[in-house]
Wavefront OBJ file of the C-alpha trace (Angstrom):
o trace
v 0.000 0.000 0.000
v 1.069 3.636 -0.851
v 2.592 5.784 1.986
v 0.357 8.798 2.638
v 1.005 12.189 1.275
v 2.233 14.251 4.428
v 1.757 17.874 4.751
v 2.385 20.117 7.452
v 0.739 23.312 7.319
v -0.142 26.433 8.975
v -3.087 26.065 11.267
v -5.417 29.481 9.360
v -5.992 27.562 5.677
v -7.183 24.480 7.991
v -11.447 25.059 6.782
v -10.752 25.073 3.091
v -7.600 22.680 3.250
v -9.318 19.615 4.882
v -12.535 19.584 2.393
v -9.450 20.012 -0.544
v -7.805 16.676 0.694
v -11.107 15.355 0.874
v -12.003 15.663 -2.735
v -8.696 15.061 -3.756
v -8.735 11.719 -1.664
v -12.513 11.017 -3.442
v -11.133 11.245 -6.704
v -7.442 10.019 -6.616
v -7.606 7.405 -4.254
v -4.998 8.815 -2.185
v -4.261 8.594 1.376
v -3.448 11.939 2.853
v -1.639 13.059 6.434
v -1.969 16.272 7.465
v -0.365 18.230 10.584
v -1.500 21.661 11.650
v 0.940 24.212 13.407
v 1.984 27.348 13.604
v 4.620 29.335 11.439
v 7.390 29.366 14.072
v 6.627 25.565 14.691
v 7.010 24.646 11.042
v 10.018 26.617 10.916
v 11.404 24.072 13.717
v 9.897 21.270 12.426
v 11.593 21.928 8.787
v 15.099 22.917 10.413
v 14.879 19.415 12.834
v 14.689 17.554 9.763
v 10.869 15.991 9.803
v 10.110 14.076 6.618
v 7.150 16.052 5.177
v 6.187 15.945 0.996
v 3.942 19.403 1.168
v 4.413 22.309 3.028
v 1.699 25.144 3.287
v 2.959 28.649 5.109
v 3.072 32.208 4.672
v 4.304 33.211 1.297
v 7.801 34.981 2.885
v 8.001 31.895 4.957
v 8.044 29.536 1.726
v 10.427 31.549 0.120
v 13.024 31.537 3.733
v 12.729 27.270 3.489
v 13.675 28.041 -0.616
v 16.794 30.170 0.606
v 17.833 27.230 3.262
v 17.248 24.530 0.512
v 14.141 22.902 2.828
v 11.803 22.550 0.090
v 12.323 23.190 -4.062
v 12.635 26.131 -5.542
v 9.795 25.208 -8.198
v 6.251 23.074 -8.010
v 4.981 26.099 -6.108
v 0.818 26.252 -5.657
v -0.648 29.570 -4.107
v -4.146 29.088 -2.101
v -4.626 32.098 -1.497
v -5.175 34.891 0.996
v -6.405 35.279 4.379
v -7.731 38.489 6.530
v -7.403 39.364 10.312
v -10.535 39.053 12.388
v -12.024 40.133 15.778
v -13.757 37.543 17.626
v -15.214 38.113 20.829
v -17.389 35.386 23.541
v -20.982 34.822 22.597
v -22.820 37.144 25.306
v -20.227 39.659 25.463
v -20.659 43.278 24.481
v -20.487 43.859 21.254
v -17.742 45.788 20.036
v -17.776 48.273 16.818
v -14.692 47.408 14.923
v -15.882 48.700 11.579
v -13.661 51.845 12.065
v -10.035 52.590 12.758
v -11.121 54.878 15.203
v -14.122 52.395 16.442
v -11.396 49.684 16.736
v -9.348 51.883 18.765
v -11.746 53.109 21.752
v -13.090 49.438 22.032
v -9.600 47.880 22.572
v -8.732 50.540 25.179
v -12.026 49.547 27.040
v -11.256 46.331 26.593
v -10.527 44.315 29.480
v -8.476 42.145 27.793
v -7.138 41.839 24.397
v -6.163 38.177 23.175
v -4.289 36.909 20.290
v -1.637 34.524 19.573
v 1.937 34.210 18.497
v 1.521 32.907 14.642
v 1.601 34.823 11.831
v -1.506 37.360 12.721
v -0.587 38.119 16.324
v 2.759 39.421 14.952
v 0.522 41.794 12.765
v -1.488 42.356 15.122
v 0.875 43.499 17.812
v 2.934 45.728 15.545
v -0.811 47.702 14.781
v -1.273 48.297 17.861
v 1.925 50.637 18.099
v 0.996 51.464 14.712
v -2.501 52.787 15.645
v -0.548 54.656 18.776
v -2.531 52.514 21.717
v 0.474 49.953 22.409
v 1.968 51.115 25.961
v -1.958 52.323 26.497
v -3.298 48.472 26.304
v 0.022 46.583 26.640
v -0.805 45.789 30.671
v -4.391 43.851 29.213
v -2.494 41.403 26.310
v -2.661 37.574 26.774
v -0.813 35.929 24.110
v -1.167 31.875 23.107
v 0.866 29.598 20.849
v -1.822 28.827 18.616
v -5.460 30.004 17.830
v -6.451 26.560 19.535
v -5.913 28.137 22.809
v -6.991 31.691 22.046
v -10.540 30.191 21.343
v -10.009 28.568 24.664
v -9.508 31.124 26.293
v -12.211 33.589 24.797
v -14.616 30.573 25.000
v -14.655 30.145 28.598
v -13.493 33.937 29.499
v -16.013 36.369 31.032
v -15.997 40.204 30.910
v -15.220 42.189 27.868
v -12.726 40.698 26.037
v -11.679 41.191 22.637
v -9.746 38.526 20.602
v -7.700 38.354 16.730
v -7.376 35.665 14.400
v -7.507 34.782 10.887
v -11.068 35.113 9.767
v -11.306 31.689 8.582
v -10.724 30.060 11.700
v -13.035 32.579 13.303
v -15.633 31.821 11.355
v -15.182 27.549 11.383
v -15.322 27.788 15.074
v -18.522 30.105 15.639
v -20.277 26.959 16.957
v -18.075 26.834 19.697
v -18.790 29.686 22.561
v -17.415 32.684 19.797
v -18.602 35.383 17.726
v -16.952 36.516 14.627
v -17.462 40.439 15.014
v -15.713 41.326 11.784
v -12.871 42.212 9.732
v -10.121 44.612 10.479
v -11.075 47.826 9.115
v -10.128 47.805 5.066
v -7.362 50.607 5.680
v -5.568 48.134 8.463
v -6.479 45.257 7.047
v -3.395 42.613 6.676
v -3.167 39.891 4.127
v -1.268 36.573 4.383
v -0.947 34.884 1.452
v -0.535 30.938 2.071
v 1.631 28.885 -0.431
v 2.048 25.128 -0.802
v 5.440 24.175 -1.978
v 7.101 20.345 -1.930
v 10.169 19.335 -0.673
v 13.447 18.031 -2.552
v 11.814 14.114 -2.207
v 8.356 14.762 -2.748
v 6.323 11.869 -4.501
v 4.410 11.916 -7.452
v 1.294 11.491 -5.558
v 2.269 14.619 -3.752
v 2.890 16.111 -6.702
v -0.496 15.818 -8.231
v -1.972 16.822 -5.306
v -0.280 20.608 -5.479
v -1.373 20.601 -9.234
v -4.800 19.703 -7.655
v -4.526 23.115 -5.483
v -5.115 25.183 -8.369
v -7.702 23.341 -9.833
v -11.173 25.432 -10.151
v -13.081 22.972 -7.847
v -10.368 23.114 -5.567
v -10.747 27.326 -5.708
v -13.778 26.765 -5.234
v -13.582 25.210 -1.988
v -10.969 27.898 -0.829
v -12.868 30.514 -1.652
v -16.193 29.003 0.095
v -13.954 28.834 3.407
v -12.968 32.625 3.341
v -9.475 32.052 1.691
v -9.431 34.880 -0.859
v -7.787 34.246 -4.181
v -5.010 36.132 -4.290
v -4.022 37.696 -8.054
v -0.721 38.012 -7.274
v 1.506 37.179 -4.359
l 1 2 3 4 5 6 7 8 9 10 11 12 13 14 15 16 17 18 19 20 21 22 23 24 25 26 27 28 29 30 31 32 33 34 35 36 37 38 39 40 41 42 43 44 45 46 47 48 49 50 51 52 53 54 55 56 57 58 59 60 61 62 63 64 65 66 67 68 69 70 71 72 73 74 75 76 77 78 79 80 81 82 83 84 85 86 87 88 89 90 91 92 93 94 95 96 97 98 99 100 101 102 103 104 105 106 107 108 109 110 111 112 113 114 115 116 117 118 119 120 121 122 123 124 125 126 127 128 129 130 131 132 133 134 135 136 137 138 139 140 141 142 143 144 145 146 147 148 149 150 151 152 153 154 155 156 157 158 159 160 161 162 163 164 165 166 167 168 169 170 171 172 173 174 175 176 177 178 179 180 181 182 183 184 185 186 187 188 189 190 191 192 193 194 195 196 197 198 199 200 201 202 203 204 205 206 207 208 209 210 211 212 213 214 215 216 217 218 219 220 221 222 223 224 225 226 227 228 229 230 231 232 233
């Protein structure tokens, strides 16, 4: 029996990415692992030497593993891109966030502002300074390794509390004790484009599944899960 394909990928493209494997798996036959983590993980992961066939990160991250000769310079797919999002617990006050200036008076009356340590909490904190409110609300930040336990936390907190994450994980986990409130305002709003690139050993199995990433039904099912398609990257 064939191995499996195994990708490790960032934790935000997780919605679209599982019903993609899915179809793939209907149609090909195909066994497929998959591994969810952060950037910084799969940075360590990659540099420890795991045995992986896909990789799926940030765009500048794809292109660092390229420069350290972790995965090929070529057979490149690009899913597509992905907003930041405000979440907050179901019951709590609801904050206006469709403003820059909105955005700003609810974090500062925010009890506590939650977020993690991937790709979008490193926006997220550099706004903050950006929007002039960083030593204001620096006392009320809770950061987490993942999303995992930022929805967690916001879940089961109490009192107003505000929290970030890629919208499409927002949104996947509504069921679960969040709201999505909305997207950053348009003006702040930050982008991370999410590429899928193989490494030096890939099989052809893996292969065919990055060439199935661009399909249009595969689109499809990106764009249904909130990952944007990108024009460029």
């Amino acid at each position: 029996m064939p191995e499996p394909i195994h990708i490790l990928s960032a934790g935000a493209v997780q919605p679209g990415l599982i019903k993609v494997i899915q179809a793939f798996s209907r149609e090909s036959g195909g066994d497929v692992a998959v591994s969810f983590a952060t950037a910084p993980a799969i940075a360590k992961r990659i540099a420890a030497g795991e045995m992986i066939d896909v990789v799926i990160a940030p765009h500048g991250v794809i292109d660092e593993f390229v420069g350290a000769g972790k995965v090929a310079s070529s057979n490149r797919a690009t899913l597509g891109r992905i907003g930041v999002g405000v979440m907050i617990r179901i019951g709590a006050p609801l904050p206006n966030v469709v403003t820059v200036e909105a955005l700003k008076t609810a974090l500062i009356n925010a009890e506590a502002i939650v977020f993690n340590q991937a790709s979008t909490g490193v926006y997220v904190e550099s706004l903050f300074d950006q929007l002039g409110i960083g030593a204001q609300i620096k006392n009320k930040i809770t950061r987490y390794p993942d999303f995992a336990a930022v929805l967690e936390h916001v879940g089961k907190g109490h009192g107003n509390e505000i929290a970030f994450g890629a919208t499409t994980v927002i949104i996947e986990n509504a069921s679960k004790g969040v709201r999505f409130v909305g997207p950053l305002p348009a003006e702040i709003q930050n982008y991370t484009v999410y590429t899928a690139a193989l490494s030096a050993n890939a099989s052809d199995a893996a292969r065919a599944l990055l060439r199935y990433f661009e399909t249009p039904a595969a689109k499809a099912i990106f764009t249904a899960a909130g990952i944007e398609q990108a024009d460029t990257v």
